[in-house]
DRENZA-650873 format. One record per atom (N, C-alpha, C): atom name; x, z, y. Coordinates in steps of 0.02 Angstrom, whole numbers, plus 50000, padded with zeros to 5 digits. Example, Ala and Ser with C-alpha at 12.3 -4.5 7.8 and 13.67 -1.06 7.14 Angstrom:
+------+-------+-------+-------+
! atom !    xx !    zz !    yy !
+------+-------+-------+-------+
!    N ! 50660 ! 50390 ! 49716 !
!   CA ! 50615 ! 50390 ! 49775 !
!    C ! 50660 ! 50390 ! 49835 !
!    N ! 50642 ! 50354 ! 49888 !
!   CA ! 50684 ! 50357 ! 49947 !
!    C ! 50645 ! 50394 ! 50002 !
+------+-------+-------+-------+
% end
This chain:
+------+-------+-------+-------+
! atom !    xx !    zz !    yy !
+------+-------+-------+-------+
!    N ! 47907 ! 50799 ! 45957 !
!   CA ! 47876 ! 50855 ! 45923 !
!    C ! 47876 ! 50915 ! 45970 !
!    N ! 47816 ! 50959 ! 45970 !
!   CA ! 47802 ! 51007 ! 46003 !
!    C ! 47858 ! 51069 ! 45992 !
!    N ! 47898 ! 51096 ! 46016 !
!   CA ! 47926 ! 51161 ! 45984 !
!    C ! 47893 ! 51219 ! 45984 !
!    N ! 47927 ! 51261 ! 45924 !
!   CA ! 47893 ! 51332 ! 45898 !
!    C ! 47866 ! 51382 ! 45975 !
!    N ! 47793 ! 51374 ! 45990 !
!   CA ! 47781 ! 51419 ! 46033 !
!    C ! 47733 ! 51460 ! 45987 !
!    N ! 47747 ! 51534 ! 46003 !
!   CA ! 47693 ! 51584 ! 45989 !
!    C ! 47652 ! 51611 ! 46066 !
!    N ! 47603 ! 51631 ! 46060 !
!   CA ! 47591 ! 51659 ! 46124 !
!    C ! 47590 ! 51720 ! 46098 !
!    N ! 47588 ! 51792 ! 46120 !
!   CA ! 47600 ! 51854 ! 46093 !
!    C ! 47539 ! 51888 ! 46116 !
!    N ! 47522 ! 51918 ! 46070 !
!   CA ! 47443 ! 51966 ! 46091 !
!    C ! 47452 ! 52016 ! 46127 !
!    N ! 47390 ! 52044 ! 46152 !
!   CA ! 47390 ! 52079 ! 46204 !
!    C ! 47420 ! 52130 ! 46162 !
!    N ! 47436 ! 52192 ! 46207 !
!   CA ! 47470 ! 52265 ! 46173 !
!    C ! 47420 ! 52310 ! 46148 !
!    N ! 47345 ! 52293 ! 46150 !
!   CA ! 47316 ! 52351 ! 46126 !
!    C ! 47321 ! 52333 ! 46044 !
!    N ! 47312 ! 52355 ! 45997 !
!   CA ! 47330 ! 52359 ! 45913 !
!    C ! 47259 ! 52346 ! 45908 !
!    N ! 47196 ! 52358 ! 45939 !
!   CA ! 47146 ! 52356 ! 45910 !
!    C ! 47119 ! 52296 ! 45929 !
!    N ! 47149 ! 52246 ! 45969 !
!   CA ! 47132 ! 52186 ! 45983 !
!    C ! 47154 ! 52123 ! 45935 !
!    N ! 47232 ! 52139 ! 45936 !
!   CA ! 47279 ! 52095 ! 45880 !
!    C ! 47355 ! 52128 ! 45880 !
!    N ! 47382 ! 52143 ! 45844 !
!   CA ! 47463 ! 52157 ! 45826 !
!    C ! 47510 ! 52122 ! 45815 !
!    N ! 47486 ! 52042 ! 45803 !
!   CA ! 47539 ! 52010 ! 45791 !
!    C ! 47550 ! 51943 ! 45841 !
!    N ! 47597 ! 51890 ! 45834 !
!   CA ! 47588 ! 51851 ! 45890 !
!    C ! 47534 ! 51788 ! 45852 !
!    N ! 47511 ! 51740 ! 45884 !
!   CA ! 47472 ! 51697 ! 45861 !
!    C ! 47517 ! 51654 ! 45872 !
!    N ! 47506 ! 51593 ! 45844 !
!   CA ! 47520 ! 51509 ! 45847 !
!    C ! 47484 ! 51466 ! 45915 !
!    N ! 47512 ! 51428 ! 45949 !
!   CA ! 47469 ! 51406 ! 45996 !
!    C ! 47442 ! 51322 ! 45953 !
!    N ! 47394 ! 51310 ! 45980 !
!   CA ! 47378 ! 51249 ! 45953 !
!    C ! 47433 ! 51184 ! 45951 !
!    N ! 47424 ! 51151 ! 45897 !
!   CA ! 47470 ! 51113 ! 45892 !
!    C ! 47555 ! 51112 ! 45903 !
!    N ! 47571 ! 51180 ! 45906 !
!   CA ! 47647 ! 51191 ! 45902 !
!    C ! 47695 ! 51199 ! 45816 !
!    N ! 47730 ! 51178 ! 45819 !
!   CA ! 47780 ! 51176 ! 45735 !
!    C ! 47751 ! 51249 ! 45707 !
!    N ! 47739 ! 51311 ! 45740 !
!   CA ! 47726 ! 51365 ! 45700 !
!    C ! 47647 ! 51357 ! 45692 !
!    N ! 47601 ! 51333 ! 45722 !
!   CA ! 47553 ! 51321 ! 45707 !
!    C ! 47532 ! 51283 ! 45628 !
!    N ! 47564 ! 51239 ! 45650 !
!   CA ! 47571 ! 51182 ! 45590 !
!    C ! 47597 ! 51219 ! 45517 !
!    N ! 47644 ! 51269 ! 45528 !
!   CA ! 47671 ! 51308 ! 45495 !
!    C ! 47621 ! 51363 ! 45448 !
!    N ! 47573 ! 51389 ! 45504 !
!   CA ! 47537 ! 51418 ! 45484 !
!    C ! 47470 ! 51379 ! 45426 !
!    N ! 47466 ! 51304 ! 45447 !
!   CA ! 47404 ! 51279 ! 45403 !
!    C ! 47445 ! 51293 ! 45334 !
!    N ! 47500 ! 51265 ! 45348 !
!   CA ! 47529 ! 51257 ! 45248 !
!    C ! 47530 ! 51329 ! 45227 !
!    N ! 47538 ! 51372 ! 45265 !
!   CA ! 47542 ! 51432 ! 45234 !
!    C ! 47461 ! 51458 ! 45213 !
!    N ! 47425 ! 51438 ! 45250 !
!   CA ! 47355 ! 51449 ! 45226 !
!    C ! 47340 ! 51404 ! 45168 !
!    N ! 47365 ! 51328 ! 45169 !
!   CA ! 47338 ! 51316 ! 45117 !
!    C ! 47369 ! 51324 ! 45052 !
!    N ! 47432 ! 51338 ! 45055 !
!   CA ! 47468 ! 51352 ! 44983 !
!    C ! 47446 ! 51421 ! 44964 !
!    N ! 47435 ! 51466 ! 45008 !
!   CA ! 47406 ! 51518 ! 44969 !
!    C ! 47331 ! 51541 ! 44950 !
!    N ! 47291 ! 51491 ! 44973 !
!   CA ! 47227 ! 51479 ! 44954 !
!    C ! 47215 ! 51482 ! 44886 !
!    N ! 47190 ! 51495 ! 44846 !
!   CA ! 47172 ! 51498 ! 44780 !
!    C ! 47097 ! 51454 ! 44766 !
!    N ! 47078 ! 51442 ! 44818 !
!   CA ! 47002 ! 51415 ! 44774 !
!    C ! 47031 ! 51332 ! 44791 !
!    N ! 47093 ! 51302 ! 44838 !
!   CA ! 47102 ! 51231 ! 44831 !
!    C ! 47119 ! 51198 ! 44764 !
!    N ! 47108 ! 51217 ! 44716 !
!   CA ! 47128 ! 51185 ! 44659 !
!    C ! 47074 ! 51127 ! 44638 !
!    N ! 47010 ! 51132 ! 44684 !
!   CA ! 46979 ! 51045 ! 44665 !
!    C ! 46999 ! 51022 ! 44731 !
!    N ! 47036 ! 51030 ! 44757 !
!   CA ! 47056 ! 50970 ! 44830 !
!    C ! 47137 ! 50938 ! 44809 !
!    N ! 47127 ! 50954 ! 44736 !
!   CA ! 47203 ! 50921 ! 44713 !
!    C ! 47192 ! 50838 ! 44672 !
!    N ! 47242 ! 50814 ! 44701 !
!   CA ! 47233 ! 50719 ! 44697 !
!    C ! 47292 ! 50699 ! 44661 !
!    N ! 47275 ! 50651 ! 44599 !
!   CA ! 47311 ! 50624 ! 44568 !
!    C ! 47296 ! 50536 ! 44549 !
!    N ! 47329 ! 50513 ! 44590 !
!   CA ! 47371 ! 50497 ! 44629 !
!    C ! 47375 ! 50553 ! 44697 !
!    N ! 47412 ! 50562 ! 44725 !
!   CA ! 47427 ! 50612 ! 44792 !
!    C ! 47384 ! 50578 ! 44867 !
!    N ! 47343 ! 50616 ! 44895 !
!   CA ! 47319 ! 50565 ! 44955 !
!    C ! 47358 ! 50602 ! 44988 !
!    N ! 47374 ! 50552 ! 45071 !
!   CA ! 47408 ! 50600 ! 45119 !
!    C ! 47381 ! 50557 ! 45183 !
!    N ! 47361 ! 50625 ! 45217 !
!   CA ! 47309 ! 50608 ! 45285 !
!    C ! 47369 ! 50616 ! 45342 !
!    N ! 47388 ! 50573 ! 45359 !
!   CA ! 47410 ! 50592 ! 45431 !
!    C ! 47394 ! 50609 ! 45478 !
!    N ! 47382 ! 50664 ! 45523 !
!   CA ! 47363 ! 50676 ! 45591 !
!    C ! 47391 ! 50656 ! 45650 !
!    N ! 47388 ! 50611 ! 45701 !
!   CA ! 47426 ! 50607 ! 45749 !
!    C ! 47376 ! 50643 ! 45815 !
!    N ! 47397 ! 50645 ! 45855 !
!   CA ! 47367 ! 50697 ! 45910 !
!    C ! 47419 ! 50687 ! 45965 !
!    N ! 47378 ! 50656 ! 46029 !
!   CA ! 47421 ! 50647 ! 46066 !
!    C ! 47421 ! 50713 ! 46123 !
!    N ! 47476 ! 50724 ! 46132 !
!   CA ! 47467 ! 50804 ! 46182 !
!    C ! 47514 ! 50797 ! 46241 !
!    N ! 47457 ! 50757 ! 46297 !
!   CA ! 47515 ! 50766 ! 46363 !
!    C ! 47546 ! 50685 ! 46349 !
!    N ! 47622 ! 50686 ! 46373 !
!   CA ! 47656 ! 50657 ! 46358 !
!    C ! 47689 ! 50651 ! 46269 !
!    N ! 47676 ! 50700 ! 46253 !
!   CA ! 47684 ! 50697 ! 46167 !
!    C ! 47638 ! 50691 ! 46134 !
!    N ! 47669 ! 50645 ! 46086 !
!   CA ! 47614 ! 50634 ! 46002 !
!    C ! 47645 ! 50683 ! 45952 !
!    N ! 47615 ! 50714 ! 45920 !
!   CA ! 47615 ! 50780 ! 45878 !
!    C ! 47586 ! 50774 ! 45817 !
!    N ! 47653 ! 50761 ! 45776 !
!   CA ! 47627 ! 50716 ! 45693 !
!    C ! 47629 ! 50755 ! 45644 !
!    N ! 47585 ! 50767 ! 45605 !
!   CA ! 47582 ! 50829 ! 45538 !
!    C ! 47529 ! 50781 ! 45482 !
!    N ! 47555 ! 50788 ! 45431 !
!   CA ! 47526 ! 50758 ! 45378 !
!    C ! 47492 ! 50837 ! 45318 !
!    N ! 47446 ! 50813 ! 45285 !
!   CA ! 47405 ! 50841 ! 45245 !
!    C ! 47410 ! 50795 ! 45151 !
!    N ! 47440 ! 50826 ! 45130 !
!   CA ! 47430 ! 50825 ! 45066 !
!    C ! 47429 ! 50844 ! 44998 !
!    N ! 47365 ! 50801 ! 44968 !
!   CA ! 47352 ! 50841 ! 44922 !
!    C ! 47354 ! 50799 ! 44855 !
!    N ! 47390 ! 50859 ! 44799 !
!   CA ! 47405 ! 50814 ! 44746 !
!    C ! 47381 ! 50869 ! 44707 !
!    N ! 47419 ! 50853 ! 44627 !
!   CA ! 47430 ! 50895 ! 44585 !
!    C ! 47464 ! 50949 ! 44585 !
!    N ! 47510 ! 50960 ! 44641 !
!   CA ! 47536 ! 51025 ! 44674 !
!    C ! 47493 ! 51054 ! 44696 !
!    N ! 47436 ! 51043 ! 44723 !
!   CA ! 47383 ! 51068 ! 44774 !
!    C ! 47385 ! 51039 ! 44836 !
!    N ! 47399 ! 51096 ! 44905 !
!   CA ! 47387 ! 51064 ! 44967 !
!    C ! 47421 ! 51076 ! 44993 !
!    N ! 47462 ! 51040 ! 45037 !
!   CA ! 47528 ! 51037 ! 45070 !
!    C ! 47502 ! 51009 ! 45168 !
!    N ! 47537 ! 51044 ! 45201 !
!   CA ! 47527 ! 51010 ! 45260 !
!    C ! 47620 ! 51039 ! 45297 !
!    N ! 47636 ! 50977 ! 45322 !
!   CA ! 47697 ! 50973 ! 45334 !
!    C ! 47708 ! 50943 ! 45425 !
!    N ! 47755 ! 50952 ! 45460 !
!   CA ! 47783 ! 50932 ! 45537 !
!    C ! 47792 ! 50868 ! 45508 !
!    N ! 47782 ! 50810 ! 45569 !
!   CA ! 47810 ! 50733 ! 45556 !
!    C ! 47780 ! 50691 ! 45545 !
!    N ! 47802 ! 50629 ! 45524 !
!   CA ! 47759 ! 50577 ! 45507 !
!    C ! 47774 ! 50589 ! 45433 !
!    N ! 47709 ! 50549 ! 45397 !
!   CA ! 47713 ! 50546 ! 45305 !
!    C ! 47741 ! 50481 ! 45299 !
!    N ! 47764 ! 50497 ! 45225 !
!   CA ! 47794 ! 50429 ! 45232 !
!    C ! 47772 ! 50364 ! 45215 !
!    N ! 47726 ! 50382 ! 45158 !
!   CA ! 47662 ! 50311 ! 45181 !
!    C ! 47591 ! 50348 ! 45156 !
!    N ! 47566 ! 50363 ! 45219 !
!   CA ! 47499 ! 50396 ! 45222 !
!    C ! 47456 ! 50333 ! 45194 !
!    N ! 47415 ! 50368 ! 45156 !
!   CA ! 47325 ! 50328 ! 45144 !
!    C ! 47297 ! 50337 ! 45208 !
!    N ! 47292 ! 50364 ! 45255 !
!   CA ! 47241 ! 50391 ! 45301 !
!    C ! 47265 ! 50418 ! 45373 !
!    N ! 47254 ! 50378 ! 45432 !
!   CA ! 47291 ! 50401 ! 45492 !
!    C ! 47236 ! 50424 ! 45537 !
!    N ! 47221 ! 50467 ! 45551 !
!   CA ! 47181 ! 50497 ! 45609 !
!    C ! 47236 ! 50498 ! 45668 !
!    N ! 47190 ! 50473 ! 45722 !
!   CA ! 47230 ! 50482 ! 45773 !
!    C ! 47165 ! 50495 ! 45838 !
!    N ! 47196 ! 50563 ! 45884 !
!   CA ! 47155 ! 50575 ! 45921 !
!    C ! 47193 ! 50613 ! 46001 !
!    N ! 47162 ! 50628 ! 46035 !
!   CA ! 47203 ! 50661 ! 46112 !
!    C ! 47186 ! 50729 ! 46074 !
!    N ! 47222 ! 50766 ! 46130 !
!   CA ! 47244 ! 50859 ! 46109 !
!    C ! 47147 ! 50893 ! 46134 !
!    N ! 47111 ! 50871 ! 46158 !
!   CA ! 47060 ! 50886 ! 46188 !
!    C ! 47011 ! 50887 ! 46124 !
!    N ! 47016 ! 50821 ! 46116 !
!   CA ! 46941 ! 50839 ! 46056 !
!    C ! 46986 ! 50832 ! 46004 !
!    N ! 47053 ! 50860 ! 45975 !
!   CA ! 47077 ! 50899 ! 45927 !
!    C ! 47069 ! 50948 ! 45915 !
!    N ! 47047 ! 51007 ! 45993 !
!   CA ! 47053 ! 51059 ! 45997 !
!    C ! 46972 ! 51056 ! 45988 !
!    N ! 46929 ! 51028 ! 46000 !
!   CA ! 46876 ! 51033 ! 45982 !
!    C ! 46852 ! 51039 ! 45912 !
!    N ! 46891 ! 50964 ! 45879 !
!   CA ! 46851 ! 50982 ! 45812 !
!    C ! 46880 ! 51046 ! 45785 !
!    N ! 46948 ! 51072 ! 45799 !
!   CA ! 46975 ! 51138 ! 45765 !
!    C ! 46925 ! 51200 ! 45766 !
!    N ! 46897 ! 51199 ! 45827 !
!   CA ! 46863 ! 51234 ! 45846 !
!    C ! 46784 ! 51238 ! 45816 !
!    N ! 46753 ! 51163 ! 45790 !
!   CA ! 46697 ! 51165 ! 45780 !
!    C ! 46662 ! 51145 ! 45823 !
!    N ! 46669 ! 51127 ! 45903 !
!   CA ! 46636 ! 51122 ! 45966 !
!    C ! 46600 ! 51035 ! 45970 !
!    N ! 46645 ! 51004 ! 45923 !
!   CA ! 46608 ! 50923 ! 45897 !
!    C ! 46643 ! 50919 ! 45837 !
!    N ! 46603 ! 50859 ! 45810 !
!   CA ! 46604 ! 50830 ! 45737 !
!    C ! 46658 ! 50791 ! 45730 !
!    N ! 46691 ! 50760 ! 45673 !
!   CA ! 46720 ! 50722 ! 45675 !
!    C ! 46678 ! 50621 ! 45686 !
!    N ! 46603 ! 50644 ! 45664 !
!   CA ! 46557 ! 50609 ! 45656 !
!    C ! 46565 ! 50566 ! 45756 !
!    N ! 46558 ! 50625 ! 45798 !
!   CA ! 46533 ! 50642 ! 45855 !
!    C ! 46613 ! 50594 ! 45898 !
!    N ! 46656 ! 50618 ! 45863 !
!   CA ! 46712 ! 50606 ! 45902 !
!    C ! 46749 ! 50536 ! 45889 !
!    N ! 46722 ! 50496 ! 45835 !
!   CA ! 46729 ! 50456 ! 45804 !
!    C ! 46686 ! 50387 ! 45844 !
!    N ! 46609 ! 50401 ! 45854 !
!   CA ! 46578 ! 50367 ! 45855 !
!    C ! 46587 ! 50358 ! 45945 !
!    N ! 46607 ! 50398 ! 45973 !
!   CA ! 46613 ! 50382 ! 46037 !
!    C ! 46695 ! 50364 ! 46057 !
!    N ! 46734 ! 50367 ! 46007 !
!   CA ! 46789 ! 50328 ! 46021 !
!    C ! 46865 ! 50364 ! 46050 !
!    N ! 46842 ! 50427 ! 46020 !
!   CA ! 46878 ! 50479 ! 46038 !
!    C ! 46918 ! 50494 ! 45986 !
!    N ! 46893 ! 50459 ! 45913 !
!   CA ! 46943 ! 50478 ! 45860 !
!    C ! 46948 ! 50418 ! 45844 !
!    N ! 46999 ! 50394 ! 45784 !
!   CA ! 47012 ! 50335 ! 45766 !
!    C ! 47050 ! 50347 ! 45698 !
!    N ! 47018 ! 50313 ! 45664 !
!   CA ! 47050 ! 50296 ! 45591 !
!    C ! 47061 ! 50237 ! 45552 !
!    N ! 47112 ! 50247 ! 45518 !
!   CA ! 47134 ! 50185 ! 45479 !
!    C ! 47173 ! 50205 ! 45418 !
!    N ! 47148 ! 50148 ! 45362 !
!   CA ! 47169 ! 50170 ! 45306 !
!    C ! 47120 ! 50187 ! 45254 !
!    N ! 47144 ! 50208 ! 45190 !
!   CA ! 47087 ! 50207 ! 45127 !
!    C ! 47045 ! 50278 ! 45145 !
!    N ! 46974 ! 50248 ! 45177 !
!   CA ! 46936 ! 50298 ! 45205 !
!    C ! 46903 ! 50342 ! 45110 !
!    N ! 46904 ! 50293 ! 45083 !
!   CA ! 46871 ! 50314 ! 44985 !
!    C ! 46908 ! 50371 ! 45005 !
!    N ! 46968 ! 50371 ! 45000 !
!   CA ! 47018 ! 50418 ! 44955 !
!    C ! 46981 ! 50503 ! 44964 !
!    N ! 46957 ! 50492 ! 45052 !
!   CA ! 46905 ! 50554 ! 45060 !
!    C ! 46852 ! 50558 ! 45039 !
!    N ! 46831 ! 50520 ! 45025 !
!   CA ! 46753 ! 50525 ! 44988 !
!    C ! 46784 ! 50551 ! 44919 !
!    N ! 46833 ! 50521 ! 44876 !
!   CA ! 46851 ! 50541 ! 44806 !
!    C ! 46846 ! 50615 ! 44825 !
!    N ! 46874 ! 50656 ! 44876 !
!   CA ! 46874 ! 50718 ! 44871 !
!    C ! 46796 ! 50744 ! 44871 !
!    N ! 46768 ! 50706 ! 44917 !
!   CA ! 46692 ! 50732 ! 44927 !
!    C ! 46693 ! 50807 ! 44957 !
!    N ! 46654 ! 50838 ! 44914 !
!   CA ! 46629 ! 50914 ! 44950 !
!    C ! 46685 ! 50954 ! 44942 !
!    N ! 46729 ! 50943 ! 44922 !
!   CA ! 46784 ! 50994 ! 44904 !
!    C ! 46829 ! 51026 ! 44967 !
!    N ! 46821 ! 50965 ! 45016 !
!   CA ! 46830 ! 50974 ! 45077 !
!    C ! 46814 ! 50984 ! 45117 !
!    N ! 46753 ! 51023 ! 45093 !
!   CA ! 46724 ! 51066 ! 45142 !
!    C ! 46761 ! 51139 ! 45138 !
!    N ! 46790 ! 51169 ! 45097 !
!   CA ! 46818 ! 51213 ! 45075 !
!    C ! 46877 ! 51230 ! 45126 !
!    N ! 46896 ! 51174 ! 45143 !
!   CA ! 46963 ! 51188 ! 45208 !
!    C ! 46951 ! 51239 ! 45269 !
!    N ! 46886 ! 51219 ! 45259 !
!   CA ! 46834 ! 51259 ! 45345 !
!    C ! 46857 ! 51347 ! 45336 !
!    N ! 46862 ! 51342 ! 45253 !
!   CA ! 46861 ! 51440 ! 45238 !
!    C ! 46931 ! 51440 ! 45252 !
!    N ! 46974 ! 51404 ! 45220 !
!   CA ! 47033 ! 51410 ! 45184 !
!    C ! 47084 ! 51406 ! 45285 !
!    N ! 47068 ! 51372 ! 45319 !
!   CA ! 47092 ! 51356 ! 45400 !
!    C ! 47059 ! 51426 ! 45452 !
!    N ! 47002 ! 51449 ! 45429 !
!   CA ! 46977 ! 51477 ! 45461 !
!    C ! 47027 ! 51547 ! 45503 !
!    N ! 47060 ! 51583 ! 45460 !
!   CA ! 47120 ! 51627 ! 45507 !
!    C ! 47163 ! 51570 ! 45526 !
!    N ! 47175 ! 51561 ! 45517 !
!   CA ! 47215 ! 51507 ! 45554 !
!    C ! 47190 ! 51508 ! 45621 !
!    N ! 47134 ! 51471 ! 45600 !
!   CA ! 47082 ! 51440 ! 45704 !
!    C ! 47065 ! 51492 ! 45730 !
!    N ! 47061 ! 51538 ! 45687 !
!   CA ! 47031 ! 51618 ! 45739 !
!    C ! 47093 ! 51628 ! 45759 !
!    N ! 47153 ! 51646 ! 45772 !
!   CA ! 47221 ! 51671 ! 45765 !
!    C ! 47269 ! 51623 ! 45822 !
!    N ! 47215 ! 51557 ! 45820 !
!   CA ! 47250 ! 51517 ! 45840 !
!    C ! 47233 ! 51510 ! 45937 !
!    N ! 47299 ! 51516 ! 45987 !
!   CA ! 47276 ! 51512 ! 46034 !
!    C ! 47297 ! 51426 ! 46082 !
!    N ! 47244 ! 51447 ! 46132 !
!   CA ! 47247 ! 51365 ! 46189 !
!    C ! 47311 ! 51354 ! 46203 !
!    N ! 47329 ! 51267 ! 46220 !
!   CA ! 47409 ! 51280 ! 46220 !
!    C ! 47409 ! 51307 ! 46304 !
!    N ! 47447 ! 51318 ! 46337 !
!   CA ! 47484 ! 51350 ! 46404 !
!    C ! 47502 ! 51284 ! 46445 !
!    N ! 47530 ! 51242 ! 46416 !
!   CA ! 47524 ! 51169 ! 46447 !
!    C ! 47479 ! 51142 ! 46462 !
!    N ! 47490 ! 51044 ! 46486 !
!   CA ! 47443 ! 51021 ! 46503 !
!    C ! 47392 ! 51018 ! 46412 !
!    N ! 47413 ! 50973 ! 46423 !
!   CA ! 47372 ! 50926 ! 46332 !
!    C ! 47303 ! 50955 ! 46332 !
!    N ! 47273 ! 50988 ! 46291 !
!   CA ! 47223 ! 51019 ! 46265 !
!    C ! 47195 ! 51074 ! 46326 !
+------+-------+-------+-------+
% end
């Protein structure tokens, strides 16, 4: 697992004041759950039965595991492996940082072999459009969020 890096913003106040999350570090990760538990419009991205998406992401010499789930609590994203995910995405730190970014699809990254999945692909369709909603709900997050300083991404 990656440890807690922030990178710290520049000193002018009118640029940014606080430190950011670098991609894929424990405070990063930190930061999605905090975006999504305090989201208020995720209340149709809630699953009963609970789905849980695992992310794996390989960065460098490290794989960098955070799971996503969503139940009747709402939306949870946690450090680690889940403990039995519906859904494993697994991808390199490069076109992670891409799709975060928007720069390719998951469609895009998929079909050329750059992403990989396994597992009950339905369980995302059950959500359907609702998950499109993440794009708002992540969005400070990915603005906020900076390149890691290492190799990986």
């Amino acid at each position: 697992m990656v440890g807690p890096r922030l990178a710290h913003a520049p000193t002018d106040p009118s640029i940014r004041s606080a430190p950011v999350a670098e991609f894929l570090s424990d405070a990063w990760i930190g930061e999605l759950d905090r975006a999504a538990r305090a989201a208020p419009g995720l209340p149709s991205l809630r699953s009963d039965p609970p789905l849980v998406v695992e992310q794996r992401v390989r960065d460098g010499q490290h794989e960098v595991v955070y799971a996503m789930r969503f139940s009747a609590d709402g939306v949870h994203v946690a450090e680690g492996p889940a403990d039995a995910p519906d859904l494993v995405v697994r991808t390199d730190a490069a076109t992670a940082l891409a799709l975060q970014r928007g720069a390719t699809s998951a469609q895009d990254a998929a079909s050329s072999g750059r992403l990989k999945v396994r597992g009950r692909v339905e369980g995302l369709w059950a959500l359907g459009e609702a998950l499109r909603t993440l794009d708002d709900v992540f969005r400070e997050v990915r603005d906020a969020t900076t390149k890691p300083t290492h190799g990986g991404a």
